[in-house]
N, C-alpha and C positions, 0 to 999 in steps of 0.2 A: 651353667648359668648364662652363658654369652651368647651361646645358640639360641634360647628361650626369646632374647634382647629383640632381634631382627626382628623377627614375626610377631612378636609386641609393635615392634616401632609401625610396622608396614600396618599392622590394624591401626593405631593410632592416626595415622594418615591419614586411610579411609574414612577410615569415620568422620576427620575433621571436614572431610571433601561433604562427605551426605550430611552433616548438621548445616553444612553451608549453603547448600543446596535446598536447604529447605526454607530458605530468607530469600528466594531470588524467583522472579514472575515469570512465569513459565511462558508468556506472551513476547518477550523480550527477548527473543533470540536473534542474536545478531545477523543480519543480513550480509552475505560477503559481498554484495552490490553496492552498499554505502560507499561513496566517496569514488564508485568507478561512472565511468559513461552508463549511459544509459542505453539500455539495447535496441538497437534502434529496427525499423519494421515498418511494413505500407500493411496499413489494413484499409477497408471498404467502412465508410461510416453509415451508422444507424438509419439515420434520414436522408442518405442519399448511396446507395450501395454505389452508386456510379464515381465519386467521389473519393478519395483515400486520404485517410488521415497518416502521418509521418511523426516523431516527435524533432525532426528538423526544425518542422514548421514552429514549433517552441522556441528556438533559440534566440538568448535575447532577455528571455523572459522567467521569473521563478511561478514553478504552474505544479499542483497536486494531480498524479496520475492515479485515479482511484480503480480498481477492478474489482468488479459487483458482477451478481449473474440475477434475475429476475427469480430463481429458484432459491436462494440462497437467504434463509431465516434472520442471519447475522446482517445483512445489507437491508433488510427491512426497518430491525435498529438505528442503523447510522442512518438513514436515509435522508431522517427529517433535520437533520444536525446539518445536513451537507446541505438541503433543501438551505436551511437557517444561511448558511456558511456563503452560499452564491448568491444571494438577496446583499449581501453588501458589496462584492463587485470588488472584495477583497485582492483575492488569487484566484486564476485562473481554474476551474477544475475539468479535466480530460477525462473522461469514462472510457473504461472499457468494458464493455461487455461480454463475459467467460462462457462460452459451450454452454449458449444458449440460444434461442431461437428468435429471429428478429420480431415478429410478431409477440411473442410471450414479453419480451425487453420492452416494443414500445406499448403495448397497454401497461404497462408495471410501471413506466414511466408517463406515461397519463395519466394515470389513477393519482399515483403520488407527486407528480409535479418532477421536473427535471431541471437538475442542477449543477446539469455538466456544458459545457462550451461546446462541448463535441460530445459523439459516445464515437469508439472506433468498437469494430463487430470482431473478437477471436473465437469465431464459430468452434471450430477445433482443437485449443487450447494451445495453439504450437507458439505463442508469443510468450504467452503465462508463462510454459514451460523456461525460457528466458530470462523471463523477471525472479523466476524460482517462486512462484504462487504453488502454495501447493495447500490453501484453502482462500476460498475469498472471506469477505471482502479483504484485500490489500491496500493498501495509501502509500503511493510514494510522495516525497517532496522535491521535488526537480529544479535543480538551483541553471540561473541565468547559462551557465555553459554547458546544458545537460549532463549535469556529474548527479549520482542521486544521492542527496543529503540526508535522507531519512525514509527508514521503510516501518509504516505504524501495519502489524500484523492482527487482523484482526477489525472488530468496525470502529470506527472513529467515532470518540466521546469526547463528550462537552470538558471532562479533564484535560484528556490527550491534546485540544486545539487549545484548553487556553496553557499548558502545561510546556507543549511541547512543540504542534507546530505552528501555530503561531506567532511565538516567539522570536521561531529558525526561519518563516516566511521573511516577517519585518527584518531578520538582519541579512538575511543575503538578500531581498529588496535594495539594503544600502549599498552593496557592495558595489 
């Protein structure tokens, strides 16, 4: 009878795990970057390849690092939210641009209007790979000491800002 108990209990377990599992947003996966520096990088900006963007040049300041590529379905969504989002001169937003071609990035961002302070170019992906993109678009929230406070995975919705970062802007703003 006592043998039968274990392998009762261990399925019991499991199962509690996958019934829980099925209440939880699968977009919501923890980023192990929250709460560390932020990985820092020179790249060549958009409109000015001669140029290099740093997120040094941030510090100081709490600024959303967004990563979009001009090919990317999901970034077409968000676009006009961000477009919305930098018409009030809220938070800074920093673009970067994923393994895409500078030409195809800046008509994408003509077409639709540009909403980023900067875009910085990671033709090759070798920064992304750092941030741990590993689909665009990405959002981070970049608080005043470049620590990153929040990674929204996925395109940023009119929930998500008034929900979430919005919120974490205005209070590390006070801080």
């Amino acid at each position: 009878m006592k043998r039968g108990l274990i392998p009762f209990a261990i399925f019991l377990v499991v199962v509690g795990f996958l019934f829980k599992g099925l209440f939880l947003d699968p977009r919501e996966v923890p980023s192990p970057l929250v709460g560390k520096p932020t990985p820092q990088f020179s790249l060549p900006r958009l409109d000015n390849p001669a140029t290099i963007f740093s997120p040094k040049e941030m510090l100081g300041k709490v600024w959303l690092f967004n990563v979009w590529a001009s090919w990317c379905g999901a970034c077409r969504d968000e676009h006009p939210i961000l477009v919305e989002l930098a018409k009030t001169g809220f938070v800074p937003v920093i673009g970067m641009d994923y393994k895409d071609t500078r030409p195809e990035a800046q008509q994408w961002l003509d077409q639709g209007g540009n909403p980023y302070n900067l875009v910085a170019v990671d033709a090759d992906g070798r920064v992304g790979i750092e941030y741990g993109v590993y689909g665009v678009p990405e959002t981070y929230v970049i608080d005043k000491a470049g620590m990153i406070a929040y990674k929204q995975i996925g395109p940023v919705t009119y929930d998500a800002l008034r929900d979430k970062i919005i919120p974490l802007v205005k209070r590390l703003q006070a801080q």
